[in-house]
C-alpha positions as CSV (number, residue, x, y, z in Angstrom):
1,X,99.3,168.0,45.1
2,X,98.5,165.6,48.2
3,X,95.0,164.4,48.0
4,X,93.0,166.1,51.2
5,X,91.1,163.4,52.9
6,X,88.1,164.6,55.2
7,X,88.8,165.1,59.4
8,X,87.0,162.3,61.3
9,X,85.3,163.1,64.3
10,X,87.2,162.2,67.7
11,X,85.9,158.4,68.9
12,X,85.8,156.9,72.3
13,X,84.5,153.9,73.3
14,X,84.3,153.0,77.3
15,X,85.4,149.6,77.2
16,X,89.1,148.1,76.3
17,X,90.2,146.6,74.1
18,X,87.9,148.8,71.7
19,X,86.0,147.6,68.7
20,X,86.4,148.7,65.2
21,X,83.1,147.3,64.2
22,X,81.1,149.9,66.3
23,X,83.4,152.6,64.8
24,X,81.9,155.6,62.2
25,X,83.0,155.9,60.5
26,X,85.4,152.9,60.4
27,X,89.2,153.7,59.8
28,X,90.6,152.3,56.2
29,X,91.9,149.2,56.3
30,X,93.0,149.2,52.4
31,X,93.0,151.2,49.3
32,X,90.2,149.8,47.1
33,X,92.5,149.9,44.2
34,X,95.8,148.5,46.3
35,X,97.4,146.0,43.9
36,X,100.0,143.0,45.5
37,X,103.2,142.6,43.4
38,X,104.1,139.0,45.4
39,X,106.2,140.4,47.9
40,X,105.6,138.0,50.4
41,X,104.5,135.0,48.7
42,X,105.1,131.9,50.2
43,X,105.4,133.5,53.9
44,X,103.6,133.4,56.7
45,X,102.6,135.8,59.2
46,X,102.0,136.4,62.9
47,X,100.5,139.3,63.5
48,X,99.3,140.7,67.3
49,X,96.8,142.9,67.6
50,X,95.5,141.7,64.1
51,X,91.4,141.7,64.6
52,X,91.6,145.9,64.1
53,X,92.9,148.9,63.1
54,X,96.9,149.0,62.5
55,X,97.0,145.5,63.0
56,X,94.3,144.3,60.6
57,X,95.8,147.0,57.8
58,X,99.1,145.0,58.2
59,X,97.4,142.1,58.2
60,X,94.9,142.7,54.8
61,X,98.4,143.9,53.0
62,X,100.4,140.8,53.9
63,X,97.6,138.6,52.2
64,X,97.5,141.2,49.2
65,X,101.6,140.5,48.7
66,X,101.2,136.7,49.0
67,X,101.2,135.9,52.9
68,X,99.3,133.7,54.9
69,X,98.5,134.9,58.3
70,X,97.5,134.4,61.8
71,X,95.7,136.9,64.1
72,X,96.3,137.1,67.4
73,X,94.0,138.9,69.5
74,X,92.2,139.2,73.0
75,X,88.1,138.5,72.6
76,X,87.2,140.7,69.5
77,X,85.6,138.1,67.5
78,X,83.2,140.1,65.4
79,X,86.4,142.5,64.3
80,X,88.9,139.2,64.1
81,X,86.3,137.4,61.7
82,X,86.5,140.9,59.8
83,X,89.9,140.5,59.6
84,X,90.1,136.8,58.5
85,X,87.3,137.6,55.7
86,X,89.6,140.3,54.1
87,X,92.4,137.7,54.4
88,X,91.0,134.7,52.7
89,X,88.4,137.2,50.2
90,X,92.5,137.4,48.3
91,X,92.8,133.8,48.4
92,X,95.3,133.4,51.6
93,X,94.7,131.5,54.8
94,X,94.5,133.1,58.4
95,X,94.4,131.5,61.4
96,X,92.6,133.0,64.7
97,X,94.0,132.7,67.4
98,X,92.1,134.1,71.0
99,X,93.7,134.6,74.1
100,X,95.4,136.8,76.5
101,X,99.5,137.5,75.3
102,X,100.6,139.0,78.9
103,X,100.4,134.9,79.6
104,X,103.8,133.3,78.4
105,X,102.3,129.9,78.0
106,X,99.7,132.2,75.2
107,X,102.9,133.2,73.4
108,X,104.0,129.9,73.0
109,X,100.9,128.3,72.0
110,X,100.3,131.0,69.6
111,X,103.8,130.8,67.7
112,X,103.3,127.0,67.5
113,X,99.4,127.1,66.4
114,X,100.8,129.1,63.3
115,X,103.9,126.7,62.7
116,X,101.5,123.4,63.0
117,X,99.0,125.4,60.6
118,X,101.3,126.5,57.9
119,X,104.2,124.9,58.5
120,X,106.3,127.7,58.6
121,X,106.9,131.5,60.9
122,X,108.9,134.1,58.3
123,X,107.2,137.6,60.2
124,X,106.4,138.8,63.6
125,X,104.3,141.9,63.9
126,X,104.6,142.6,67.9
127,X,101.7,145.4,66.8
128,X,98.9,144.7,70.1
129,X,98.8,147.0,73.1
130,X,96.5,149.0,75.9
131,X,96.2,152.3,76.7
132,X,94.4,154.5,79.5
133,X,94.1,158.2,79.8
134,X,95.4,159.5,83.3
135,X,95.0,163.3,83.7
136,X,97.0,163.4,86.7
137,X,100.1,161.0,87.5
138,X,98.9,160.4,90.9
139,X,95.9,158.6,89.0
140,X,98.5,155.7,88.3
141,X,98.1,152.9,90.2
142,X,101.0,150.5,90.5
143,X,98.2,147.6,89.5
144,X,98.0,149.6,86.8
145,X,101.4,150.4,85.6
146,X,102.0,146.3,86.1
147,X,99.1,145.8,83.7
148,X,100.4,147.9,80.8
149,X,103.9,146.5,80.7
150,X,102.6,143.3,80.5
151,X,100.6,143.5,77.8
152,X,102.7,146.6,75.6
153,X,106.2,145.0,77.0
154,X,106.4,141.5,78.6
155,X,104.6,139.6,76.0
156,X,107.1,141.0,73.6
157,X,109.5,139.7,75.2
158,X,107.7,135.8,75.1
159,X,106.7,136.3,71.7
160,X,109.9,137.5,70.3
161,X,111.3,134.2,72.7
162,X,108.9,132.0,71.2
163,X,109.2,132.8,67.7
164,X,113.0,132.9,67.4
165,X,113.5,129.1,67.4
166,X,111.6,129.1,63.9
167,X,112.9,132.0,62.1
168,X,115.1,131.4,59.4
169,X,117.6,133.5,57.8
170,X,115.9,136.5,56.4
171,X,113.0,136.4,58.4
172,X,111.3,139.3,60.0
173,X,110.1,140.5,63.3
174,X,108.5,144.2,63.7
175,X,107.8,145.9,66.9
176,X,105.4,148.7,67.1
177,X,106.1,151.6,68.7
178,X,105.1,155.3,68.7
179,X,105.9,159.1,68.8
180,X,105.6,159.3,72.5
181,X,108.3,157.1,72.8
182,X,110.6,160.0,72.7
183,X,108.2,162.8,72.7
184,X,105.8,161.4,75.7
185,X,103.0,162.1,76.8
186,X,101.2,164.2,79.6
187,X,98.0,161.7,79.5
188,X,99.6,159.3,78.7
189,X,102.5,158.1,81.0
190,X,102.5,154.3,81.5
191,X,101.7,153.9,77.7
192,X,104.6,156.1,77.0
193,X,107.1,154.4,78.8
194,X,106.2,151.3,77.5
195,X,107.1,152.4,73.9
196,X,110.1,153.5,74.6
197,X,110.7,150.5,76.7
198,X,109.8,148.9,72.8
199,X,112.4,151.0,71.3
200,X,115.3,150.2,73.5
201,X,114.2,146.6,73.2
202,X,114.6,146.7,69.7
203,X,117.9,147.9,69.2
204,X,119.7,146.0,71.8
205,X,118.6,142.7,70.0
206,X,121.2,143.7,67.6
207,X,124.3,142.6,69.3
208,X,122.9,138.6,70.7
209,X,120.8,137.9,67.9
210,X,123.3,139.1,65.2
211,X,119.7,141.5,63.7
212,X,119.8,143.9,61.4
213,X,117.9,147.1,62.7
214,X,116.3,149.0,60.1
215,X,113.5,151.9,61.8
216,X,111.3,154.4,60.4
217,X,110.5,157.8,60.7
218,X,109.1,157.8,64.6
219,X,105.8,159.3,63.5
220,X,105.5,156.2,61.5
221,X,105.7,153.8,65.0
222,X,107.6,151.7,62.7
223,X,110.5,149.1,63.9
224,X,112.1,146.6,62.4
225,X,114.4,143.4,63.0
226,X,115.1,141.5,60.3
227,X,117.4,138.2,61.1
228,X,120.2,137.3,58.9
């Protein structure tokens, strides 16, 4: 019988990107009694999005298995210095690394900060991203609409470009989607497209970069490319 975990209460916050730190209660990072079995050991890790929520989870769990990792993330220092304490508190390095990934010179710098640090790139998480509620599609500005695709889709694109060059057989690069990919949205329209824009982008690396596709269940916003 599946354990039943209590409903939190719906959060907001006014500002973007949000902070986990002002969050209660705060979502779970990691089981308490989560145990590594060296998956990764030896690896290192890029992870987008990394100072918070699905990105700092992915994050803590690579260290547990062995990885060192880098954050990349916007300005959230108080959650990125979260993140980097759960990181090295299992004996693993993380880098932080600020700035804004809808700049390709950012993706760059970011992908080589991590090589020059550990010496090494085995996994891409492509896990950051921006959403805005519009209750009506006429609320969508074009300046908007831009905005979104850069940061959820263009920086993708530079990061996935960047990264490449370093990879080595067997390494790893995962794209985060959603549900409303395929299911949509009605609040949720720019944000929408730009996962499934994620999706497609995914599985037509498989032909020029010779990938191996391997996705979850949708509800899981799970995608994979593994080089080979």
């Amino acid at each position: 019988m599946h354990e039943k975990h209590p409903v939190n209460p719906p959060q907001t916050q006014s500002e973007q990107p949000g902070k986990q730190a002002v969050m209660t209660p705060e979502p779970e990072t990691i089981r308490a009694d989560y145990v590594g079995s060296g998956k990764l050991t030896g690896r290192a890790a890029l992870v987008t999005g990394g100072d918070s929520g699905i990105g700092r989870a992915v994050a803590v769990h690579f260290a547990h298995e062995g990885a060192d990792v880098a954050i990349a993330y916007l300005c959230e220092d108080a959650d990125a210095n979260k993140t980097a304490e759960l990181v090295k508190a299992v004996g693993r390095r993380c880098l932080l690394l600020r700035g804004d990934l809808r700049r390709p010179e950012q993706c760059e710098s970011a992908v080589k900060s991590i090589v020059g640090e550990f010496g090494r790139l085995d996994i891409l998480v492509n896990n950051h991203g921006e959403q805005h509620v519009s209750e009506e599609p006429e609320d969508l500005s074009p300046k908007r609409i831009l905005k979104t695709f850069q940061t959820n889709v263009f920086s993708y694109f530079n990061l996935i470009e960047a990264a490449l060059p370093y990879m080595k057989r067997g390494s790893s690069i995962l794209n985060t989607a959603s549900i409303v990919a395929v299911r949509g949205h009605d609040t949720l329209l720019d944000y929408s497209a730009t996962k499934g824009a994620i999706l497609s982008l995914t599985f037509s690396l498989r032909a020029p970069m010779k990938l191996i596709v391997r996705t979850e269940p949708t509800e899981v916003a799970g995608v994979s490319n593994t080089c080979h």
